[in-house]
TIMARKE-456436 format. One line per 8 residues: number of its first residue (from 1); for each residue x, y, z of N, C-alpha, C. Coordinates in pm, 1 decimal, always signed. Last residue first. Layout:
<sites>
NUM	X,Y,Z,X,Y,Z,X,Y,Z; ... .
</sites>
This chain:
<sites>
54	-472.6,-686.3,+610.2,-423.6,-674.5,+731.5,-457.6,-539.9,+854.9; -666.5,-527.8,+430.0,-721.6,-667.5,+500.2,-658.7,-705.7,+625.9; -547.1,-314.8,+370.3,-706.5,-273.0,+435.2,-720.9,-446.3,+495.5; -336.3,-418.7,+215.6,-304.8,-310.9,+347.3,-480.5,-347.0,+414.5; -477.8,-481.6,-9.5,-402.4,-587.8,+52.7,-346.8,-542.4,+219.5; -574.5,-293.7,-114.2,-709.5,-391.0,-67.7,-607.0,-484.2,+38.8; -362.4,-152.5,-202.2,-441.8,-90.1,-86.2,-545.6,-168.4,-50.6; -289.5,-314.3,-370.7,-189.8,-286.7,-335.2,-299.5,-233.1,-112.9 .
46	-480.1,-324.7,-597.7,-457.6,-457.5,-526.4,-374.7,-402.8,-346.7; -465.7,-28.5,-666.2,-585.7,-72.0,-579.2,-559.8,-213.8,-517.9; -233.3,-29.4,-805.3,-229.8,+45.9,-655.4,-348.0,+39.4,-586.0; -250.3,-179.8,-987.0,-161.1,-244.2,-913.0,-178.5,-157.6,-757.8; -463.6,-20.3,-1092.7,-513.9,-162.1,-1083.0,-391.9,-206.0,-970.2; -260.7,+193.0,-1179.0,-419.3,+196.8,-1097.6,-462.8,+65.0,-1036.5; -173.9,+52.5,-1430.0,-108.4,+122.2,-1292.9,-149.6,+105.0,-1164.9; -331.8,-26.6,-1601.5,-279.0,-109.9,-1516.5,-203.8,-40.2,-1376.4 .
38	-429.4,+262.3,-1648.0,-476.4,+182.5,-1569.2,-423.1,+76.7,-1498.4; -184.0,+313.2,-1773.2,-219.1,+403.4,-1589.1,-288.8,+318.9,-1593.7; -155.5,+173.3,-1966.3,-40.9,+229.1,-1890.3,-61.0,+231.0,-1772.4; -341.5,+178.2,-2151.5,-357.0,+91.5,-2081.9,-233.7,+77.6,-1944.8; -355.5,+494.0,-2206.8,-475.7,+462.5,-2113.0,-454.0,+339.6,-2037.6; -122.9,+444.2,-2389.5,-109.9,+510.2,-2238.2,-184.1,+457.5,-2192.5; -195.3,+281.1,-2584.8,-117.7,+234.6,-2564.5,-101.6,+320.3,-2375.9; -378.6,+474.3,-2721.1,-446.3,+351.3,-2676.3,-338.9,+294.6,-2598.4 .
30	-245.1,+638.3,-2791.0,-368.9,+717.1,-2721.6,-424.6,+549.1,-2682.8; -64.0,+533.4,-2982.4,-10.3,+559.0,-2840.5,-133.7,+595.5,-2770.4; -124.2,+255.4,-3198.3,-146.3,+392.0,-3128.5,-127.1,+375.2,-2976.0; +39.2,-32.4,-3253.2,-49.5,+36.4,-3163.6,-8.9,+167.8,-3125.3; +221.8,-111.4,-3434.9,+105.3,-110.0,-3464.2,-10.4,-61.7,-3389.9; +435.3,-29.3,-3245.0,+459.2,+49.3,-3361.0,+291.8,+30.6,-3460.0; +490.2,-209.3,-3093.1,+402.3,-41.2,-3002.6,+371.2,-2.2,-3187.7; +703.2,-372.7,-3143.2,+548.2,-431.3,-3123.3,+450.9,-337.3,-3115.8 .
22	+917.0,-260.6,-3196.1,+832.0,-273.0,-3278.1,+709.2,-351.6,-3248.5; +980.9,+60.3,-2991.8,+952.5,-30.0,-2984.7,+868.3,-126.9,-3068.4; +1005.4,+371.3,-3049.6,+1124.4,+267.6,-3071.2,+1138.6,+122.6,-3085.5; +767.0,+462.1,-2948.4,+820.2,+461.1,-3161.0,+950.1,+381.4,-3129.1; +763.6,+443.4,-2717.4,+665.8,+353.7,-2782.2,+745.8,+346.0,-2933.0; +875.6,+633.0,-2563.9,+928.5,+506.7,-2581.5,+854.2,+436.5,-2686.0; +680.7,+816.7,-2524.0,+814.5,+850.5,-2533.8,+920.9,+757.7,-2606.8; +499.9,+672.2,-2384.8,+475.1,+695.2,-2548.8,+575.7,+762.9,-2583.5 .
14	+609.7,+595.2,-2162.5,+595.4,+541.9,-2260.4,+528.8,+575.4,-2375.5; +620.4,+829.7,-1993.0,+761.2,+769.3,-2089.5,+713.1,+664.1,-2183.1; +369.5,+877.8,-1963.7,+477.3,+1014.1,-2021.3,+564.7,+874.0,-2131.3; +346.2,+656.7,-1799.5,+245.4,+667.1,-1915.1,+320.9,+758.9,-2012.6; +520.8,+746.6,-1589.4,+559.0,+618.6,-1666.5,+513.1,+608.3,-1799.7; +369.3,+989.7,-1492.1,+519.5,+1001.6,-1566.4,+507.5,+870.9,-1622.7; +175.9,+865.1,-1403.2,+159.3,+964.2,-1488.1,+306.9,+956.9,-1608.6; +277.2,+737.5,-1208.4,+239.6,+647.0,-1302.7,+199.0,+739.4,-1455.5 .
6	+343.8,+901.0,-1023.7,+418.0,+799.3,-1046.5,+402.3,+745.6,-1201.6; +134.3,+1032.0,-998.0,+231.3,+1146.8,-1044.2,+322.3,+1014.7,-1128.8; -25.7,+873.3,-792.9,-37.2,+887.9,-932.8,+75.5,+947.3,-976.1; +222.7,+673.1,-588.3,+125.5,+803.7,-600.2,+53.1,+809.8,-792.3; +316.0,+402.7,-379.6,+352.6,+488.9,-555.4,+227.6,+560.8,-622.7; +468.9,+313.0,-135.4,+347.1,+315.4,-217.6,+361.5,+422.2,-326.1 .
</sites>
């Protein structure tokens, strides 16, 4: 299971990554992280609804 810290860093790398990439290049990075962790977030709440049912 994959902690925030996890996803922190990923969000890190991707605006790290973002100027290289030309699709990122029309999207600000302050918009481009937030959607980072959340999806993050989102995969680690499916993740823990799916544990809580079994």
């Amino acid at each position: 299971m994959y902690s925030a810290s996890f996803f922190a860093s990923a969000g890190i790398l991707a605006m790290q990554w973002a100027p290289s990439f030309s699709f990122a290049e029309s999207v600000p990075t302050w918009l481009l992280a937030p959607i980072v962790v959340i999806s993050g977030y989102a995969v680690l709440y499916r993740r823990h609804a799916r544990q809580a049912e079994l």
